[in-house]
C-alpha positions in Angstrom: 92.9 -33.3 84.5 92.2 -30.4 87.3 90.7 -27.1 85.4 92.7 -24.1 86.7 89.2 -22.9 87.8 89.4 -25.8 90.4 92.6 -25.3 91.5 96.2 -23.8 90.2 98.4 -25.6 88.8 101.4 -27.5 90.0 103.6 -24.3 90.6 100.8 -22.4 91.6 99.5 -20.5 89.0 96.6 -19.5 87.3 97.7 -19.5 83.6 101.1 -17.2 83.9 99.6 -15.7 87.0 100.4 -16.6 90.6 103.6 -18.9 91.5 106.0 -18.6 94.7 108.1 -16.0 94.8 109.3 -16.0 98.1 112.1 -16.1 100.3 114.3 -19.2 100.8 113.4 -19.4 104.6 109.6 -19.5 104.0 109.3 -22.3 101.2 109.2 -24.9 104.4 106.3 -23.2 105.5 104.3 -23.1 102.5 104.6 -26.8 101.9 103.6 -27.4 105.1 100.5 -24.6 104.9 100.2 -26.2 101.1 99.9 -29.8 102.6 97.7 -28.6 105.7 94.7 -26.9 103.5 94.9 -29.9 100.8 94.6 -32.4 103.7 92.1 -30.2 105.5 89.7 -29.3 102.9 89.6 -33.2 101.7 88.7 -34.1 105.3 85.2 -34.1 105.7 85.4 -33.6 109.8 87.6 -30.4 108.9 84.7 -29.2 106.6 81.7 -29.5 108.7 83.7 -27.2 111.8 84.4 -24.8 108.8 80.4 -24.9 108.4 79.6 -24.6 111.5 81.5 -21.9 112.4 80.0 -20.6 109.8 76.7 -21.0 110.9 76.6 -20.5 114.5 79.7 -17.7 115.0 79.3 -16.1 111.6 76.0 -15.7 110.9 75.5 -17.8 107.3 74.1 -17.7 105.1 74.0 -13.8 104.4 70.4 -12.9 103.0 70.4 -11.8 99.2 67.8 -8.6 99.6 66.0 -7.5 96.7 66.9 -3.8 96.8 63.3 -2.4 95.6 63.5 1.5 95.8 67.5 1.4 94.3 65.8 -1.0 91.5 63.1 1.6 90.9 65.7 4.3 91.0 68.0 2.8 88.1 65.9 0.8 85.9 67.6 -2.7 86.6 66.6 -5.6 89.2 69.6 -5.1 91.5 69.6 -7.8 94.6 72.3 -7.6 97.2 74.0 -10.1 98.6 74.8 -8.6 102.4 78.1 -9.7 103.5 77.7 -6.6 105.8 75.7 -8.7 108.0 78.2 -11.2 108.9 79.4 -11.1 112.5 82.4 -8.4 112.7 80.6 -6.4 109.3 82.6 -7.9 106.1 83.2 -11.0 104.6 86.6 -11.1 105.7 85.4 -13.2 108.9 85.1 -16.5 106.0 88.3 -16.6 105.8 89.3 -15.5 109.3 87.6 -18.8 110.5 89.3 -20.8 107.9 92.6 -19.7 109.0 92.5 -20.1 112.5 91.1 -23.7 112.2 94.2 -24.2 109.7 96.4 -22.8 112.2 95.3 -24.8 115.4 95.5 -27.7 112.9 99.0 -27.2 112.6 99.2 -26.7 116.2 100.8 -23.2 116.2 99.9 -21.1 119.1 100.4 -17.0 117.1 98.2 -15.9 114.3 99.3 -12.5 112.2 98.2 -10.5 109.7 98.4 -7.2 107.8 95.0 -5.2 107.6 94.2 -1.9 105.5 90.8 -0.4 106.3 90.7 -3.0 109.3 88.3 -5.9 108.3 90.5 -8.5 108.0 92.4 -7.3 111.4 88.8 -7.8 113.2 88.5 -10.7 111.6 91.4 -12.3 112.6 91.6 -10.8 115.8 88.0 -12.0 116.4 88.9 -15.7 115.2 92.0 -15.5 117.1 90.0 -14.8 120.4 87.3 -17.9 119.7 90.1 -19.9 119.4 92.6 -18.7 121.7 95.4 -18.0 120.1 97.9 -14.8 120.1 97.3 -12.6 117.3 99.3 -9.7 116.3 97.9 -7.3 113.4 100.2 -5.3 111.0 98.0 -1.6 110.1 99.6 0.9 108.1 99.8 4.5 110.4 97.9 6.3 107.6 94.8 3.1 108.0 95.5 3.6 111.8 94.1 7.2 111.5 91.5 6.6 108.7 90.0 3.2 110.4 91.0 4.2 113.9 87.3 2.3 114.9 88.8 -1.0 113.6 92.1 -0.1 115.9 90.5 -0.1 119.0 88.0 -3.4 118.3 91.6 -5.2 117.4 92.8 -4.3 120.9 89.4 -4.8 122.5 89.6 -8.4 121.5 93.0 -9.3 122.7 94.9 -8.1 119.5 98.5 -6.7 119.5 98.2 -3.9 116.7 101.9 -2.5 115.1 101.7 0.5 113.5 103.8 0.3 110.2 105.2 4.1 109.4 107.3 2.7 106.0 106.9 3.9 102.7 103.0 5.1 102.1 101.7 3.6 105.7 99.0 1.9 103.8 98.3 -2.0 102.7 101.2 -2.6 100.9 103.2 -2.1 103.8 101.8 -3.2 106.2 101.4 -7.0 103.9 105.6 -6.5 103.6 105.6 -5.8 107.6 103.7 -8.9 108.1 106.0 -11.1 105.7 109.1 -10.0 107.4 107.6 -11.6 110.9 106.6 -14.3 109.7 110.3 -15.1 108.3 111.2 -15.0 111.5 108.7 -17.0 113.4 107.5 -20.1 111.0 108.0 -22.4 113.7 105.4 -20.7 116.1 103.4 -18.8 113.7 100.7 -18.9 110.7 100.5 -16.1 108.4 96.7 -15.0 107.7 96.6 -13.2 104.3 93.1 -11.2 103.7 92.7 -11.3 100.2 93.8 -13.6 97.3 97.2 -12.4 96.9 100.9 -13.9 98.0 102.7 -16.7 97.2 101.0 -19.7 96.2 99.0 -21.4 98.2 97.4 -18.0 99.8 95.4 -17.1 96.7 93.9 -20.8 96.4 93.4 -21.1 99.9 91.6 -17.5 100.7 89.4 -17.8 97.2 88.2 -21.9 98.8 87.3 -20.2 102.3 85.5 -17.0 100.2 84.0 -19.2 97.3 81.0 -19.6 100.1 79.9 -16.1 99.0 78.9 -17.2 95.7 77.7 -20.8 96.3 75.3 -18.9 98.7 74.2 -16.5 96.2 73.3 -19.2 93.3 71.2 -21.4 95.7 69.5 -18.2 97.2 68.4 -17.1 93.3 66.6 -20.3 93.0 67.4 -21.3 89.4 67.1 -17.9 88.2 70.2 -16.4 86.6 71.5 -13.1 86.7 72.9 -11.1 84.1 75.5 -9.4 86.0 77.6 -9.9 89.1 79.1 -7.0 90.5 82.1 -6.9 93.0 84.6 -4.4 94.4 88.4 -5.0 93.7 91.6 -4.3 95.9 93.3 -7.8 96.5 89.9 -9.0 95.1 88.5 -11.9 97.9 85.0 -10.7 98.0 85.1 -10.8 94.4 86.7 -14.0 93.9 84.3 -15.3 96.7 81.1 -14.6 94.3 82.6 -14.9 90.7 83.9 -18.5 91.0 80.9 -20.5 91.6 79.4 -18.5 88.6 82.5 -18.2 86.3 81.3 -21.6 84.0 77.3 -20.1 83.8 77.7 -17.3 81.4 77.3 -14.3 83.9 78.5 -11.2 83.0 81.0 -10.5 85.8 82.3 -7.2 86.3 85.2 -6.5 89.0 85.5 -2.7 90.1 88.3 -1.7 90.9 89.7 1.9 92.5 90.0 5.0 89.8 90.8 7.4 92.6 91.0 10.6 91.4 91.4 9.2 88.1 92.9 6.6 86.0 95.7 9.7 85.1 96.2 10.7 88.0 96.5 8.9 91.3 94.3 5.4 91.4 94.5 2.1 92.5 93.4 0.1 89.4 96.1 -2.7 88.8 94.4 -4.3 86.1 92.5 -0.8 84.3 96.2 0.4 85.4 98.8 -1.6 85.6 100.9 -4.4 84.2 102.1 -7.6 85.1 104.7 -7.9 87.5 105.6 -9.4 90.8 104.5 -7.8 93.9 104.3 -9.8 97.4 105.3 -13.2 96.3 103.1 -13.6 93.4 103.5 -13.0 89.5 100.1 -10.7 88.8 99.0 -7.0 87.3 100.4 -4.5 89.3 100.9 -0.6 89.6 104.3 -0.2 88.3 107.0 2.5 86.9 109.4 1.6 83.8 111.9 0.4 85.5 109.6 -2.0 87.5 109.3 -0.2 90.9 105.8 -0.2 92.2 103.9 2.8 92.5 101.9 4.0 95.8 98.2 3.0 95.2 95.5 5.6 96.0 91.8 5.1 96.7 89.6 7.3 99.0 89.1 3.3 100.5 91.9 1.9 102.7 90.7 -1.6 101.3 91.1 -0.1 97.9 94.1 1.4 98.5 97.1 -1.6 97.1 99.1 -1.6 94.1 98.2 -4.9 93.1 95.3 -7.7 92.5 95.4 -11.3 93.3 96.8 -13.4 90.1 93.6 -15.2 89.9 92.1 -12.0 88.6 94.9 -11.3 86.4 94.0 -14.5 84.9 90.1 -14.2 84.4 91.2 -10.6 82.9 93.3 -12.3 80.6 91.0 -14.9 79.7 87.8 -12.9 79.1 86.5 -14.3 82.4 85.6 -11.2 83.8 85.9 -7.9 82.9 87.6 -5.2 85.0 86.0 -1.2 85.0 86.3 1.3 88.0 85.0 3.9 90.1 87.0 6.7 91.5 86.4 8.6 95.0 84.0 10.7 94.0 81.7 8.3 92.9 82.2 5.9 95.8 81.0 8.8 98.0 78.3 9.1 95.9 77.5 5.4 96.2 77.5 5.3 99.8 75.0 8.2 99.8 72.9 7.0 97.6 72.5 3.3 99.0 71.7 4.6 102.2 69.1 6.7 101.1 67.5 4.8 99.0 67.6 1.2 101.1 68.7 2.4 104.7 72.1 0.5 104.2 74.9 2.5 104.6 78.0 0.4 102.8 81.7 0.5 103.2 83.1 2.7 100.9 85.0 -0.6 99.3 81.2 -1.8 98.7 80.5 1.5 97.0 82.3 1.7 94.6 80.1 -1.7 92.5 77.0 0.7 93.7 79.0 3.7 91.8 79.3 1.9 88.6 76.0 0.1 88.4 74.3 3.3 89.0 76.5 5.8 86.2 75.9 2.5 83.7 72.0 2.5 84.4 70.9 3.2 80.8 73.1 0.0 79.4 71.7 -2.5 82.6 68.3 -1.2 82.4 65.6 -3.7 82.7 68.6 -6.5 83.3 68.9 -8.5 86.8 71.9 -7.4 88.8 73.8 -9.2 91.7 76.0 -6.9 93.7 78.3 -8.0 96.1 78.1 -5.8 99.5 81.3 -6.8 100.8 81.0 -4.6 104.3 78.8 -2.4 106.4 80.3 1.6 106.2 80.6 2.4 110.4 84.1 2.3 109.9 84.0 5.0 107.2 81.9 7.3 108.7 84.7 9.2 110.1 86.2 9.7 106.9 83.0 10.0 104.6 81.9 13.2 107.2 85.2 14.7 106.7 85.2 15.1 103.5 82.1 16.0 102.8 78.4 14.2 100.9 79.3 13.8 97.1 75.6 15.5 96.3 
């Protein structure tokens, strides 16, 4: 029998996360995306152009640095595995590549997507370009202003970029944006989702293309084993990407998710947070009122900044897989800071927040070996970090 850490089950889920909760007019298309990836990723011609794509456009594998004066600093052995250094800044690219080979294998000609702090847009729009197809690129107005770098690189490479002005202008928007195109145009169009959320078989398919993150990791540590993987946590693909290859070893994975300004006040944490619910075509934890209306997300990080979490971190909460904590803004400004000063990296502000909470629990991981996952490099934050100020 297939473990759910394989695969999800028949309907999708992972335990009584995930499933397809979608329109009527979009269950042809996720049989045939369904079919597509199974076919794909069983075909060993399909694999090795994923690879090598990987290799010789994106850049892998990302180095795992020993970070020697931020280990000093804290106490703990902290090593970073620098997804900042794969071509277009973030890991998001993985899957970007993945998608646009699964959409020229269904020979459609128009790639979309949503996008909040922009990573996935440049992604797409990046894979979209190598391969030739249309893209268009759904951004929240609010993300527009507070990743306006990531705008103009989406246009730069081709991309049509639509502003989405509904409800909070953010992520969760511009992902319902994005949905309602696609209803429209299945016949001619593939629907790229960035993180492991939506309708089954998005989460499966996103977490295969990210898994690379972690597969890397473990055969760069050489046979030695960490006691702690770090990640940050919106959707969740960079964490999913490193925590599956180790979630059978015994590692103490630790997701982080968004506190905001506050985990009573206004946050993004849909696990420390939330409760479970449907949201985007999936059954997961989610920000929620009592009557089961979803509450706007904050996070001083666009990528931060959804009400919910793919299911298949729902489930390795549930299970005792992982463990869920967070990091509001504050301390996410103060992780940026202080991983630039200490290593000369400066980190997206999604990446900071794992820096936040590995350095205010130094005195528990002291003397312990500690993989951090740096999702994305900060240039499109720097806007938005100077405007508000160093956290000191």
């Amino acid at each position: 029998m297939t473990s759910v850490l394989d695969r999800p089950d028949e309907f999708g889920r992972f335990g009584e996360f995930g499933g397809q909760y979608a329109p009527e007019t979009l269950m042809p298309a996720l049989k045939e995306l369904t079919i597509t990836f199974e076919e794909a990723w069983a075909d060993p011609a399909f694999v090795d152009e994923y690879r090598h794509w990987l290799r010789d456009f994106v850049g892998r594998p990302t180095p795992l640095q020993h970070a020697e004066r931020l280990s000093e600093r804290l106490g703990c052995e902290v090593w970073l595995k620098r997804e900042d250094l794969a071509h277009t800044g973030a890991h998001k690219i993985n899957n970007g590549i993945g998608q646009a080979l699964l959409t020229e294998r269904m020979g459609k000609p128009r790639l979309i997507a949503e996008t909040g702090a922009g990573q996935h847009g440049v992604a797409t729009a990046t894979a979209a370009a190598a391969f030739g197809l249309e893209c268009t690129v759904f951004m929240g107005s609010v993300d527009m202003e507070r990743q306006h770098l990531n705008v103009v690189r989406m246009e730069l490479l081709g991309c049509e970029v639509v502003p989405v002005e509904t409800g909070s202008a953010t992520l969760k928007d511009a992902v319902s944006a994005a949905m309602r195109d696609w209803v429209t145009t299945v016949d001619s169009t593939h629907y790229s989702i960035g993180s492991v959320v939506g309708p089954h078989p998005f989460p499966w398919i996103v977490r295969e293309f990210q898994r690379v993150i972690g597969e890397e990791t473990i055969d760069q540590l050489d046979g030695r084993k960490p006691d702690h993987v770090v990640a940050c946590v919106g959707g969740g693909s960079n964490a999913m990407g490193i925590f599956h290859p180790f979630a059978s070893t015994g590692v103490d994975l630790i997701g982080v998710e968004a506190a905001g300004e506050g985990l009573d006040r206004r946050h993004g944490a849909a696990i420390g947070g939330g409760s479970p619910g449907v949201l985007h075509g999936s059954m997961s934890m989610m920000l929620q009122d009592g009557d089961g209306q979803v509450l706007e997300a904050h996070s001083i990080s666009a990528g931060l900044d959804y009400p919910g979490v793919g299911p298949e971190h729902a489930y390795f909460a549930a299970e005792g897989l992982a463990r869920y904590v967070s990091a509001t803004d504050e301390e996410a400004l103060f992780g940026v800071e202080l991983l630039s000063r200490t290593e000369g990296i400066i980190p997206a502000l999604e990446s900071a927040h794992a820096i936040a909470w590995v350095a205010n629990n130094k005195d528990a991981l002291h003397g312990e070996m500690v993989v951090i996952c740096l999702s994305g490099r900060g240039d499109k934050d720097v806007d938005s970090i100077a405007g508000l100020g160093s956290a000191g």
